[in-house]
N, CA and C of each residue as an Amber inpcrd file, in Angstrom:
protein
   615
  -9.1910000  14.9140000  10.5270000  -7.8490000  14.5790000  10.0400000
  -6.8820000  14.3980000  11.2080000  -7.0400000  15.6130000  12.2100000
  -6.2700000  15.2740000  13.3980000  -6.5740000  14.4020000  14.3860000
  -7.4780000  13.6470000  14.5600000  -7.8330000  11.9380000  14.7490000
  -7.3230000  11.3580000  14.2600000  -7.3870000  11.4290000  12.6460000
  -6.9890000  10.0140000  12.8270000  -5.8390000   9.9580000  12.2340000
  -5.1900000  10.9900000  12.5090000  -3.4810000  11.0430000  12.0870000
  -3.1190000  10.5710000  14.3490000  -3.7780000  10.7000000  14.9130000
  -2.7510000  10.5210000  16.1990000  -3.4130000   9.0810000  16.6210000
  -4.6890000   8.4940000  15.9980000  -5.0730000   7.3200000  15.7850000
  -3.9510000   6.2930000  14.9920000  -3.7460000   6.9770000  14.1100000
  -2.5240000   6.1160000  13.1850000  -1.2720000   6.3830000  14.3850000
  -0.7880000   7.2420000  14.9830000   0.0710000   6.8150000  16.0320000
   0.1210000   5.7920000  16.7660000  -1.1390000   6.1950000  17.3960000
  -1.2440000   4.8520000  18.3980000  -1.0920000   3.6950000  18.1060000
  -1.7640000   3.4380000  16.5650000  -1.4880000   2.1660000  16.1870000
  -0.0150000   1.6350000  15.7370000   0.3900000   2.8450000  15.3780000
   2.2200000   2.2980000  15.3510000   2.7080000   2.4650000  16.1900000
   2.6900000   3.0230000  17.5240000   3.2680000   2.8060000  18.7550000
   2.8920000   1.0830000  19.5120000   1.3110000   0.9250000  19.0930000
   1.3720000  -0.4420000  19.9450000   1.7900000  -1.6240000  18.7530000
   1.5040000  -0.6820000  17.3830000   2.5810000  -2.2700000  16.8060000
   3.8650000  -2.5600000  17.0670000   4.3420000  -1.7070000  17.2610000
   6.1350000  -1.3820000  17.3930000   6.3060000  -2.5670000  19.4420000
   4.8870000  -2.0500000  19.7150000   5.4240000  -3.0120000  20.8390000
   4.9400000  -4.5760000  21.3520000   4.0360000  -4.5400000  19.9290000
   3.6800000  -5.9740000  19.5230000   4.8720000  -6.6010000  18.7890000
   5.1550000  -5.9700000  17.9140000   6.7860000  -6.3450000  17.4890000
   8.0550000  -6.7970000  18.7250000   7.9140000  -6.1980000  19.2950000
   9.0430000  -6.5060000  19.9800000   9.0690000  -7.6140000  21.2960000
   7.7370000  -7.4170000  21.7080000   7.2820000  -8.8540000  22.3400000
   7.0570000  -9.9090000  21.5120000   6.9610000  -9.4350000  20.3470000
   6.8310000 -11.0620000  19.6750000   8.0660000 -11.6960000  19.1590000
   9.2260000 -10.7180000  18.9590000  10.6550000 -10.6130000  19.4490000
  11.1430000 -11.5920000  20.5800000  10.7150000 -11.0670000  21.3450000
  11.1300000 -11.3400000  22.9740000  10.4880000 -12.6230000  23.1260000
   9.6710000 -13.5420000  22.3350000   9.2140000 -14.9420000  22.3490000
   8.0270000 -15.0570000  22.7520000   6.6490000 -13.9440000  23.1140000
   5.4140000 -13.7710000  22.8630000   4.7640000 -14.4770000  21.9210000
   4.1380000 -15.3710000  21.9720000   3.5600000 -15.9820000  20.8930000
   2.4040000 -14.7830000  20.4290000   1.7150000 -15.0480000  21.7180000
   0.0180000 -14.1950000  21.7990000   0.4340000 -12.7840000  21.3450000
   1.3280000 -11.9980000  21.5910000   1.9980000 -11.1340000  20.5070000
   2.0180000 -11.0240000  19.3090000   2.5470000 -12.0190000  18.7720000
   2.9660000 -12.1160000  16.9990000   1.4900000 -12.9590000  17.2880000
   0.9360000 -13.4100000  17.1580000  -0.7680000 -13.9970000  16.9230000
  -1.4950000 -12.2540000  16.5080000  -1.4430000 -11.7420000  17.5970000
  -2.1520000 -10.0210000  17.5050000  -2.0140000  -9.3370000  16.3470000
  -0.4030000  -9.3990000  16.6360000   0.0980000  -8.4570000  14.6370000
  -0.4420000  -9.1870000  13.7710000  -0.3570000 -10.6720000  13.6440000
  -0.6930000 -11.2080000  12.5570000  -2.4860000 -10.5940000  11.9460000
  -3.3660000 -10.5480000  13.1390000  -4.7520000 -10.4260000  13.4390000
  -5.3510000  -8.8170000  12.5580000  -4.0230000  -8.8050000  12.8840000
  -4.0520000  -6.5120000  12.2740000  -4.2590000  -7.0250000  10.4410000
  -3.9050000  -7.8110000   9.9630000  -3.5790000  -7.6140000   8.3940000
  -3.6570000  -9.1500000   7.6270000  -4.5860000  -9.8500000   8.9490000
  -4.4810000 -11.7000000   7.8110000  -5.9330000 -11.3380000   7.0970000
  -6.8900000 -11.1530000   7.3550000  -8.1850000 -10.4790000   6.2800000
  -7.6660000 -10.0040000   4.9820000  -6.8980000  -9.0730000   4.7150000
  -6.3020000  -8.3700000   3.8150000  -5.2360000  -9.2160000   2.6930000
  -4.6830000  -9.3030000   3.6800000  -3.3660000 -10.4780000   3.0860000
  -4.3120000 -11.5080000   2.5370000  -4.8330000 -12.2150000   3.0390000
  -5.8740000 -13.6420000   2.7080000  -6.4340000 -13.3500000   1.7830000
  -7.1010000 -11.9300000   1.1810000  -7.8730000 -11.7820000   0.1800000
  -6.5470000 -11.3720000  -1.2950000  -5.2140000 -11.1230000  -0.5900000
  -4.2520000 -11.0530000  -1.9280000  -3.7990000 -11.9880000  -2.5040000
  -3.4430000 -13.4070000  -1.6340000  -3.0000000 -14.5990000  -1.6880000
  -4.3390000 -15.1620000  -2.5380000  -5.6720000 -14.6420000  -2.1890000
  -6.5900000 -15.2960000  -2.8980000  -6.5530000 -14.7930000  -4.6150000
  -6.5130000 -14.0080000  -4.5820000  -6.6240000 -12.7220000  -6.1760000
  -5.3170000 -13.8760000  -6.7830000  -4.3410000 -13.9360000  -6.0660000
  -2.9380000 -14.7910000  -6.6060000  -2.9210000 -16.2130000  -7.3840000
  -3.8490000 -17.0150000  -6.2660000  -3.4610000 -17.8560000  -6.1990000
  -5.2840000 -18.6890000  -6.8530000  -6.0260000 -17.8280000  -6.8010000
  -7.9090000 -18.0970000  -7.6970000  -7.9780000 -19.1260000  -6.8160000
  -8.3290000 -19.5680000  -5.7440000  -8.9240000 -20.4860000  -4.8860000
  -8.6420000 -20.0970000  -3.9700000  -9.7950000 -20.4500000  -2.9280000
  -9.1560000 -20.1940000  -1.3230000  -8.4210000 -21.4240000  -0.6260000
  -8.4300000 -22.2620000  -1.1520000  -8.0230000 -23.2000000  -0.2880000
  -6.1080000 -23.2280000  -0.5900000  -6.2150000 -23.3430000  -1.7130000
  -4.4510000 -22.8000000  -2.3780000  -4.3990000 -21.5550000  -1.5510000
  -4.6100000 -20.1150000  -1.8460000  -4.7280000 -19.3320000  -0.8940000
  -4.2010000 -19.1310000   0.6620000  -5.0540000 -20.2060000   1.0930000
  -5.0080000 -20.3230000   2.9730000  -3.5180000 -20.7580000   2.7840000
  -3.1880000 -22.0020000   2.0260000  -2.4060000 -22.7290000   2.3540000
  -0.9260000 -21.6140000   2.0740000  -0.6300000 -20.9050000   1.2090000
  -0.2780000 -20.0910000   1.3300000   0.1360000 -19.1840000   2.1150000
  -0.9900000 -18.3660000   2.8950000  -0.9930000 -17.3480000   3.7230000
  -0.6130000 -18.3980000   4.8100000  -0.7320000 -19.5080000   4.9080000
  -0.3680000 -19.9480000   6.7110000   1.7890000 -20.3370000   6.1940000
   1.5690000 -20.7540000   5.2650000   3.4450000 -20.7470000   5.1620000
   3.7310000 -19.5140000   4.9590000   3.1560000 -18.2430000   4.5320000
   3.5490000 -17.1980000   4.6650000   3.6660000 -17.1080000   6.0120000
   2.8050000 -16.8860000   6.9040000   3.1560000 -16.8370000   8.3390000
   4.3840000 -17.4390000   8.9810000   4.1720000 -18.4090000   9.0730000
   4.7730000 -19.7860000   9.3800000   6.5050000 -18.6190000   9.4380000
   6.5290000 -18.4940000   7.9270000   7.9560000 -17.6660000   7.9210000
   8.3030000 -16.5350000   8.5950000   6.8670000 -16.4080000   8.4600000
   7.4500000 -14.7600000   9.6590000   7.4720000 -14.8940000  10.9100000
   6.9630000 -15.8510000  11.0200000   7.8220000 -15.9990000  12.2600000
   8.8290000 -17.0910000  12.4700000   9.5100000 -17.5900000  11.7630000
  10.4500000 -18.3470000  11.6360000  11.8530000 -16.9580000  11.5440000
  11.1990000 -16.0130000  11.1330000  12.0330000 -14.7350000  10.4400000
  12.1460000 -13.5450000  11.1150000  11.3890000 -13.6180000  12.0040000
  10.7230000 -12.0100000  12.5830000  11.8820000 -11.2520000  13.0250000
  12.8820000 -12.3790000  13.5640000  14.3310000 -11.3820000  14.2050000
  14.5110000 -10.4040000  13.0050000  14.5090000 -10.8820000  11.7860000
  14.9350000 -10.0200000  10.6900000  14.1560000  -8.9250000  10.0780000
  13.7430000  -8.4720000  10.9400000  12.6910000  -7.7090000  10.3750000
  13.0340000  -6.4360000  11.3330000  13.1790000  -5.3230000  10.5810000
  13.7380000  -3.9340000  10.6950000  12.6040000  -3.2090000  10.8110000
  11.7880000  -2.9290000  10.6570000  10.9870000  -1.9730000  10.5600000
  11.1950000  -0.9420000   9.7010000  12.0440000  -1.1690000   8.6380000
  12.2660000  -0.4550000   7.3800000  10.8000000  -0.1460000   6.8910000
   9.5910000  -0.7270000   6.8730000   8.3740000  -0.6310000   6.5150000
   7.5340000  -1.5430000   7.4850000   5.8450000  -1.2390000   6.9430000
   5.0200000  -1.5670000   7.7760000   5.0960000  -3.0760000   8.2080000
   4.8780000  -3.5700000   9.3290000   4.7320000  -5.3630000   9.5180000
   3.7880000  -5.8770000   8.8300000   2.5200000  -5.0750000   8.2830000
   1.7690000  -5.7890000   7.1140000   2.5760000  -5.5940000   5.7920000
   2.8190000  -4.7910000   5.6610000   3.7150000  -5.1080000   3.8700000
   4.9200000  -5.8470000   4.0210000   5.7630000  -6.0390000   5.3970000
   6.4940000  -7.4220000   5.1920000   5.9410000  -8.4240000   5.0860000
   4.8630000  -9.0170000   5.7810000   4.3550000  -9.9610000   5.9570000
   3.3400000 -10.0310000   4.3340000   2.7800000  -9.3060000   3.8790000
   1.9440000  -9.0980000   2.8210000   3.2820000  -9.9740000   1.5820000
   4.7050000  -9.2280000   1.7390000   5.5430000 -10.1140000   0.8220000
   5.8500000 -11.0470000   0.9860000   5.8780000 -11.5990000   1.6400000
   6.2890000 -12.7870000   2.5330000   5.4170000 -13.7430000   1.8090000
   3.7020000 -13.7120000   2.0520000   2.8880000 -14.0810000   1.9020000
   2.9570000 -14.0560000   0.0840000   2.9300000 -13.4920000  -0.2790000
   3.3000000 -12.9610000  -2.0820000   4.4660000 -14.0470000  -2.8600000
   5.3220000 -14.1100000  -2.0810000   6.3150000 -14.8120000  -2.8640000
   6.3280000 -16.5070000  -2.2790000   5.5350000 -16.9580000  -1.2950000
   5.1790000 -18.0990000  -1.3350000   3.4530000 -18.6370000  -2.2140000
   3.2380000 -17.3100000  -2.3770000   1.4870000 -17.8230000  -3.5610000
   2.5870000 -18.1060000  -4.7590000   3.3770000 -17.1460000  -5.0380000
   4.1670000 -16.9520000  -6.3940000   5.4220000 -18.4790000  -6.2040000
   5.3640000 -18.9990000  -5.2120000   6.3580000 -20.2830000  -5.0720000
   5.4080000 -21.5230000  -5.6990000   4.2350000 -21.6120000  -4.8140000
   3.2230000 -22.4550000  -5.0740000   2.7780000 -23.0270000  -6.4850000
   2.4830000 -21.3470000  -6.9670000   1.9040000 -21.4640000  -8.2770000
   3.1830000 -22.5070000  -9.2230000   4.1880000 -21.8330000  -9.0560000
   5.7390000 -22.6500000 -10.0460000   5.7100000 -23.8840000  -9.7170000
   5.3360000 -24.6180000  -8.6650000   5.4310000 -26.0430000  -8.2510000
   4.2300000 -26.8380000  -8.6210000   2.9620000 -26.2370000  -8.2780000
   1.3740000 -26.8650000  -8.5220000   1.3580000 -26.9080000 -10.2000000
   2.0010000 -25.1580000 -11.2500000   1.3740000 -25.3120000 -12.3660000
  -0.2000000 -25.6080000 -12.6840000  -0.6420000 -25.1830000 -11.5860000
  -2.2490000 -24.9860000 -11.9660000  -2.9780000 -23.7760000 -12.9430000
  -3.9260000 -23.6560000 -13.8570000  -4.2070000 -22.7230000 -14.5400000
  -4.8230000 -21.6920000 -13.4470000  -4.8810000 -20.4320000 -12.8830000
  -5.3440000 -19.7370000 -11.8400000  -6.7910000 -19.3310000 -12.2270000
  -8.0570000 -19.2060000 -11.5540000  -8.9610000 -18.4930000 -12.2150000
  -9.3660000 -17.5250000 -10.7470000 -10.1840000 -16.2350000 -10.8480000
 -10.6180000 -15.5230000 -10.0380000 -11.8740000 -15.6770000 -10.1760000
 -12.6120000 -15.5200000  -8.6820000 -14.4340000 -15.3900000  -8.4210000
 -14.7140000 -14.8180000  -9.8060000 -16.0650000 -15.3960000 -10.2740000
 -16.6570000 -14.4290000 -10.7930000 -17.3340000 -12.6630000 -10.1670000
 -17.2650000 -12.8570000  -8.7520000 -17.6110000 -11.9940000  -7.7100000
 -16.9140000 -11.1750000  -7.8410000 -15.1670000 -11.2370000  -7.7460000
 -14.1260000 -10.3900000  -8.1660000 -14.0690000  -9.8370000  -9.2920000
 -14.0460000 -10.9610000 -10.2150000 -13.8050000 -10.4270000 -11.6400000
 -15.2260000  -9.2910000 -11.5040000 -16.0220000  -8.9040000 -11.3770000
 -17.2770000  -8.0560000 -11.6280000 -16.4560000  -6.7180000 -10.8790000
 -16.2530000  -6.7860000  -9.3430000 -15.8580000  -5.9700000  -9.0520000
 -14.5110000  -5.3310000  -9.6500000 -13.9750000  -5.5160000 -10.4450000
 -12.6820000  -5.4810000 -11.0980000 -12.7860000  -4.7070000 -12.2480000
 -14.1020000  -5.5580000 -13.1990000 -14.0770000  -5.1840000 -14.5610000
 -14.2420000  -3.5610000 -14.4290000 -15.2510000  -3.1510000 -13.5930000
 -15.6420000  -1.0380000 -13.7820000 -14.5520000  -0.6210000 -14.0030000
 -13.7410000  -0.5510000 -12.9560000 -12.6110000   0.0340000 -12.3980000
 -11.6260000   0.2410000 -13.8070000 -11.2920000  -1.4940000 -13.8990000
 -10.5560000  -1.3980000 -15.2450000 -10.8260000  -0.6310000 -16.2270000
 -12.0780000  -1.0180000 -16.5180000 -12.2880000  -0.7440000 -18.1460000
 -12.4970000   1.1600000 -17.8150000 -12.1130000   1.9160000 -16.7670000
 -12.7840000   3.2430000 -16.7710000 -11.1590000   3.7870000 -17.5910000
 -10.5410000   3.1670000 -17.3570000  -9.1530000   3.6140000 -18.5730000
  -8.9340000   3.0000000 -19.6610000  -9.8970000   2.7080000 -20.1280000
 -10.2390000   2.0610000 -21.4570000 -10.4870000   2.7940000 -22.0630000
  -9.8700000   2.9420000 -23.3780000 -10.5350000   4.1420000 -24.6410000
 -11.2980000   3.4110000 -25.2760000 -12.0480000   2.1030000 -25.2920000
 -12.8920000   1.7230000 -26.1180000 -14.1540000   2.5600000 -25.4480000
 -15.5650000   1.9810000 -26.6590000 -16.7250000   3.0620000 -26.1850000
 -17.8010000   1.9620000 -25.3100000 -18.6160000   2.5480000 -24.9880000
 -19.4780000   1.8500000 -24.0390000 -20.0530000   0.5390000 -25.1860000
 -20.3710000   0.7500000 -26.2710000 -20.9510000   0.0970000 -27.6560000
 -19.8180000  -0.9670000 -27.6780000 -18.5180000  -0.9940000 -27.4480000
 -17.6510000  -1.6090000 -27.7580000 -17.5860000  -2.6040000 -26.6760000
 -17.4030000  -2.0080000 -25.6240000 -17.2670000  -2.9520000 -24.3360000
 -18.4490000  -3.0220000 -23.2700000 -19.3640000  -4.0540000 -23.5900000
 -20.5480000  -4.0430000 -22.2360000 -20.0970000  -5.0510000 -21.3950000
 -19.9840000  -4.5700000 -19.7130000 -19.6670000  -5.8310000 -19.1080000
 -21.1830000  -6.1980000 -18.7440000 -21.5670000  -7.6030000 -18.8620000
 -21.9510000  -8.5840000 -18.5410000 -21.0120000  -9.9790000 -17.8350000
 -21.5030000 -10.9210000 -17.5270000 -21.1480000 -11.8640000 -17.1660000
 -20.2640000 -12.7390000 -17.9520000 -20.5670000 -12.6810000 -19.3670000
 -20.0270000 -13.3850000 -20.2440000 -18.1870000 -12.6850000 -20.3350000
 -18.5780000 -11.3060000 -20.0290000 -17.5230000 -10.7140000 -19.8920000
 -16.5700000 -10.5250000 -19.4950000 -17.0380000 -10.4880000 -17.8480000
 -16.2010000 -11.7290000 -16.8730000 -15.6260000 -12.7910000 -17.4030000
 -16.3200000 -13.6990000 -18.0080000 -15.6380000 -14.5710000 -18.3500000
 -14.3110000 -14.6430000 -18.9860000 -14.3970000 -13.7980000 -19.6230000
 -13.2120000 -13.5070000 -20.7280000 -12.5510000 -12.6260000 -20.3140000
 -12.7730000 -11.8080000 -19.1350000 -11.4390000 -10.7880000 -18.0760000
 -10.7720000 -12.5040000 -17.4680000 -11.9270000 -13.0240000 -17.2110000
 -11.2590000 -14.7230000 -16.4110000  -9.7690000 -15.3240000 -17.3420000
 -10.3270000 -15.5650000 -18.5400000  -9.8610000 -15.9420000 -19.0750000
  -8.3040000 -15.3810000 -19.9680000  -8.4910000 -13.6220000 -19.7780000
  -7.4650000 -12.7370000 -19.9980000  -6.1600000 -13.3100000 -18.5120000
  -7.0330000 -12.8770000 -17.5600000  -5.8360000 -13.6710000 -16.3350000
  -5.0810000 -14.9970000 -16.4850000  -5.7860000 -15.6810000 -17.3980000
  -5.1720000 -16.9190000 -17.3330000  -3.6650000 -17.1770000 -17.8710000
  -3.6100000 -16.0160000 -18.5710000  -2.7270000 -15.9350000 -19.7100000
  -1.4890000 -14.7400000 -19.5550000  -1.4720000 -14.2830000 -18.4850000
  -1.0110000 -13.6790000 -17.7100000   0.3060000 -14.4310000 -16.6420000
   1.4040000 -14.1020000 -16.4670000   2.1350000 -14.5300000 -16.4060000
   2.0040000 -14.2590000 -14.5090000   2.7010000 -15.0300000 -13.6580000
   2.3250000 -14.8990000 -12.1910000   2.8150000 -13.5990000 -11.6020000
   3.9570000 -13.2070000 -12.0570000   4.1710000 -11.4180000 -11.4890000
   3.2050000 -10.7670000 -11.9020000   2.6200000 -10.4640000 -13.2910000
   1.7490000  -9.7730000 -14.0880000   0.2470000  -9.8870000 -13.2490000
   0.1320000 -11.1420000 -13.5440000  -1.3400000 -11.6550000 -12.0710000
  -1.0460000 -10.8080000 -10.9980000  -0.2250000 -11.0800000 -10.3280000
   0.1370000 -10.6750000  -8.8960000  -0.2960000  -8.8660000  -8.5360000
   0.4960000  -8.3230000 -10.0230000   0.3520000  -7.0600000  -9.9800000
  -0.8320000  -6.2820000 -10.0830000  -1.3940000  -6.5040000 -11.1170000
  -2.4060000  -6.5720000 -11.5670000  -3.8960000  -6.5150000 -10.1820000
  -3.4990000  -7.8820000  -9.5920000  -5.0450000  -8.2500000  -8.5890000
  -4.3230000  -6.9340000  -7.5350000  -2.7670000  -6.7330000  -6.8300000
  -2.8650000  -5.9650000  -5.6950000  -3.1890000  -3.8150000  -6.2470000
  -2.9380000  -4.4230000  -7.5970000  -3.4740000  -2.9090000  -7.8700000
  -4.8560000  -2.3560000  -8.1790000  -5.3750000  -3.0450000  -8.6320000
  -6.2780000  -2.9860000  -9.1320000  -7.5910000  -3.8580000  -8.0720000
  -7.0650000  -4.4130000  -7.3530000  -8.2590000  -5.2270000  -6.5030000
  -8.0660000  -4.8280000  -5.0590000  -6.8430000  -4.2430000  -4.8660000
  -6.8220000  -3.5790000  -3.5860000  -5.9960000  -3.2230000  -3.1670000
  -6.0040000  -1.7500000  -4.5250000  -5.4580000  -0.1740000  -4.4200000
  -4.2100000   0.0890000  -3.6840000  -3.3940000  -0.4840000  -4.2620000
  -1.9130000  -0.7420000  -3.3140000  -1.1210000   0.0110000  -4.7690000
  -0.1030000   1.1280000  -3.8740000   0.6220000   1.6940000  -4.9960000
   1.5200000   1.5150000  -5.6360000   2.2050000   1.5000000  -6.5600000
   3.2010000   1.2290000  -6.9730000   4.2370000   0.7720000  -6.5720000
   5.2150000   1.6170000  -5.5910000   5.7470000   1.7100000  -5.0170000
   5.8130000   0.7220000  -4.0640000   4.5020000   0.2690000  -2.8910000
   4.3910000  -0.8980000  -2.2590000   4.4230000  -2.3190000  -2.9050000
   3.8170000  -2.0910000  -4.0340000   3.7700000  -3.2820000  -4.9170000
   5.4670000  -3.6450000  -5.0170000   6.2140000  -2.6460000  -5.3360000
   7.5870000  -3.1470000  -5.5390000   8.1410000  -4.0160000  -4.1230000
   8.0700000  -2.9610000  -3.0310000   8.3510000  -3.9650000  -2.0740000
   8.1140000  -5.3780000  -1.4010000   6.4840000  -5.4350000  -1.8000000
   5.5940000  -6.1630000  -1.7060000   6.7240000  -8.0910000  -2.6320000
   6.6890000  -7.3690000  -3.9130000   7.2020000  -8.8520000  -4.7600000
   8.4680000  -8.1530000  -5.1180000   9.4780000  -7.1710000  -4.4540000
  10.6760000  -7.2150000  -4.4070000  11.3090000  -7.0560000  -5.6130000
  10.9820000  -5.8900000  -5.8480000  11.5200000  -5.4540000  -7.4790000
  11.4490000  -4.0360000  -7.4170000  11.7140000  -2.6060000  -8.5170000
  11.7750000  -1.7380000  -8.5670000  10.7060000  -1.2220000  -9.2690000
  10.3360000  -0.0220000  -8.7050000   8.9050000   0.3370000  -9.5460000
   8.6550000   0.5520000 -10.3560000   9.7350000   0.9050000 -11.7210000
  10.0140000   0.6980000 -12.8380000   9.4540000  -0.6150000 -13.5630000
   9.8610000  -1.3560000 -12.5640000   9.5030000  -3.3230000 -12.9750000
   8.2770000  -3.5250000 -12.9050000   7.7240000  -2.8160000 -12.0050000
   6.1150000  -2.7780000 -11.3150000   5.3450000  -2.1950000 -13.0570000
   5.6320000  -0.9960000 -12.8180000   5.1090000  -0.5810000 -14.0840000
   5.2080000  -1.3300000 -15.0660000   5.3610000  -1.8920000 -15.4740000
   6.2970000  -2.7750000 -16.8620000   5.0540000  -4.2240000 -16.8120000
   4.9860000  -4.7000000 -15.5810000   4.1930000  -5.6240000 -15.4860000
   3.0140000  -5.6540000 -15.3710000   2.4620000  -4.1950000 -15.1010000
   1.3530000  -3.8400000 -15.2630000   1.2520000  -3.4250000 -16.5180000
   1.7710000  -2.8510000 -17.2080000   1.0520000  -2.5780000 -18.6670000
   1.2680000  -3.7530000 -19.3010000   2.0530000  -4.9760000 -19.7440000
   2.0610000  -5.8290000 -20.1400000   0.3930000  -6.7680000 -19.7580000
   0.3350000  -6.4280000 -18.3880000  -0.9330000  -7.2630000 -17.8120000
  -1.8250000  -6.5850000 -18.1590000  -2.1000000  -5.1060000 -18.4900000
  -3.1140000  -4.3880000 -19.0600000  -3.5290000  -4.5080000 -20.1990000
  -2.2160000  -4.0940000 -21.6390000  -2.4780000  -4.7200000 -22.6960000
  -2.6270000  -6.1060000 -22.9980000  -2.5630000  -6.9030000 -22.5780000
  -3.4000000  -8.0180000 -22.4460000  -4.6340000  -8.4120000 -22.0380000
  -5.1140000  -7.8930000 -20.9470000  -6.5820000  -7.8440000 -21.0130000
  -7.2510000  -6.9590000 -21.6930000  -6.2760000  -6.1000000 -21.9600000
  -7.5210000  -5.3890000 -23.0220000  -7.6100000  -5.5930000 -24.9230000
  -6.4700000  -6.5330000 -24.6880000  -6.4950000  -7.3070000 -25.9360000
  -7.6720000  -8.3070000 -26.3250000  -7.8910000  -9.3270000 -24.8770000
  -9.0920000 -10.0660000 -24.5390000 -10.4010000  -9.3170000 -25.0610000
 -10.5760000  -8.0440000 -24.1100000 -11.4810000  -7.2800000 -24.2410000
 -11.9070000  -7.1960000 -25.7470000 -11.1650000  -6.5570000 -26.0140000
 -11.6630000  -5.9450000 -27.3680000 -11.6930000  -6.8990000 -28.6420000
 -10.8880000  -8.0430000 -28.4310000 -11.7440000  -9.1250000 -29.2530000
 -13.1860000  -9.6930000 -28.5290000 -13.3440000  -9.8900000 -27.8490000
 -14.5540000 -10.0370000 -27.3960000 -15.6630000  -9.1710000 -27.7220000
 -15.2100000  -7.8080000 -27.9190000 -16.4310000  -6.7060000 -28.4660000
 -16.4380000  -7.0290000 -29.7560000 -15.3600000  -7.1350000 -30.4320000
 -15.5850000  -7.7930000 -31.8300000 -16.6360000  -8.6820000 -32.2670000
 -16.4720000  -9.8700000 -31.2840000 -16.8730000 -11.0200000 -31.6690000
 -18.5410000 -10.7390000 -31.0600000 -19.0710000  -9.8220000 -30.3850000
 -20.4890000  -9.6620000 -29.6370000 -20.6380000  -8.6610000 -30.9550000
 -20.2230000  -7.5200000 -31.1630000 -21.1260000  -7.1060000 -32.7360000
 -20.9270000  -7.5900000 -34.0100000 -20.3660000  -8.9000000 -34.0160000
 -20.7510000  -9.4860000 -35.2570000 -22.0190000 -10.6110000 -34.7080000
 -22.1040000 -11.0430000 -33.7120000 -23.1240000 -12.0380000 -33.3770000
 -24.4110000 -11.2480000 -33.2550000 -24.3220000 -10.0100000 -33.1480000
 -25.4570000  -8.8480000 -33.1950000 -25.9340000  -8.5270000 -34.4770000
 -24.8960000  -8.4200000 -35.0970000 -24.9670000  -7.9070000 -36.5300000
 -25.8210000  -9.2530000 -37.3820000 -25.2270000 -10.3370000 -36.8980000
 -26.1480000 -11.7520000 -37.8480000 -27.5270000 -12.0520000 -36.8490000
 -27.6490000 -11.5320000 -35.8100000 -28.8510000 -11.7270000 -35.4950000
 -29.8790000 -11.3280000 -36.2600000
């Protein structure tokens, strides 16, 4: 624990002075910070935005701004969760302009469904994930409104708390909450017609 609490120092001591050279007009600086948290970010913009190529395009005008922006940046919080919002509210710009229907990997959606459904009061009889199942968590997202999406993939796809989430898409965690259960009871609205509709196709077999 006492590793890697003075490990986490170090790393905010040399971000703090990656920050400030990239301040001071360092390119290869702000390139470095960026290097700490574009993996991460790239995979939220992806959950956002269901393609990688929408995605990239995304995460690079997310950049693009931060450093168009960086003077403004306080260190009120981490340089990945500015940049993580940054990145957030241009997937969430995109989406309003493209109007594309969003879909997620089937790869994701699998890794997604456990997690979810382990706060599910339906019974194992009720809800089997399979593939087909996926499909229809796919298809629950679709219908999902782009904050609700948004919330939804950074909580649930990569364990970001409440609280960050607010800062993240710039709202209060109150709001956070709100958009997550809306995005919950909705997929589990999906869900559970779908168990419906698998034990009656069982039942006429």
């Amino acid at each position: 624990m006492l590793v890697q609490y003075a490990s986490q120092l170090t790393m905010n001591h040399r971000e703090q002075e990656l920050i400030q050279a990239a301040k001071d007009g360092d390119n290869r600086s702000f390139d470095e910070l960026v290097r700490l948290y574009d993996s991460r970010i790239l995979q939220v913009a992806h959950g956002i935005m269901g393609n990688m190529q929408d995605a990239y395009d995304a995460y690079q005008e997310g950049v693009i701004r931060a450093y168009q922006n960086l003077n403004s940046f306080r260190s009120d919080s981490s340089f990945g969760t500015w940049l993580t919002r940054i990145v957030i509210n241009q997937a969430l710009n995109m989406k309003k302009k493209l109007r594309w229907k969003q879909r997620l990997s089937l790869e994701q959606l699998q890794e997604v469904a456990p997690a979810f459904l382990e706060d599910s009061s339906a019974t194992p009889d009720e809800v089997y994930i399979t593939n087909e199942l996926s499909a229809e968590i796919q298809k629950g997202l679709e219908v999902l409104s782009d904050r609700e999406r948004a919330v939804f993939v950074l909580k649930h796809m990569h364990g970001y708390k409440l609280r960050e989430i607010g800062v993240m898409i710039n709202c209060a965690e109150g709001t956070v909450k709100n958009y997550l259960f809306r995005a919950t009871r909705k997929l589990r609205k999906v869900l559970h017609a779908h168990s419906i509709s698998t034990e009656r196709s069982a039942e006429q077999a």
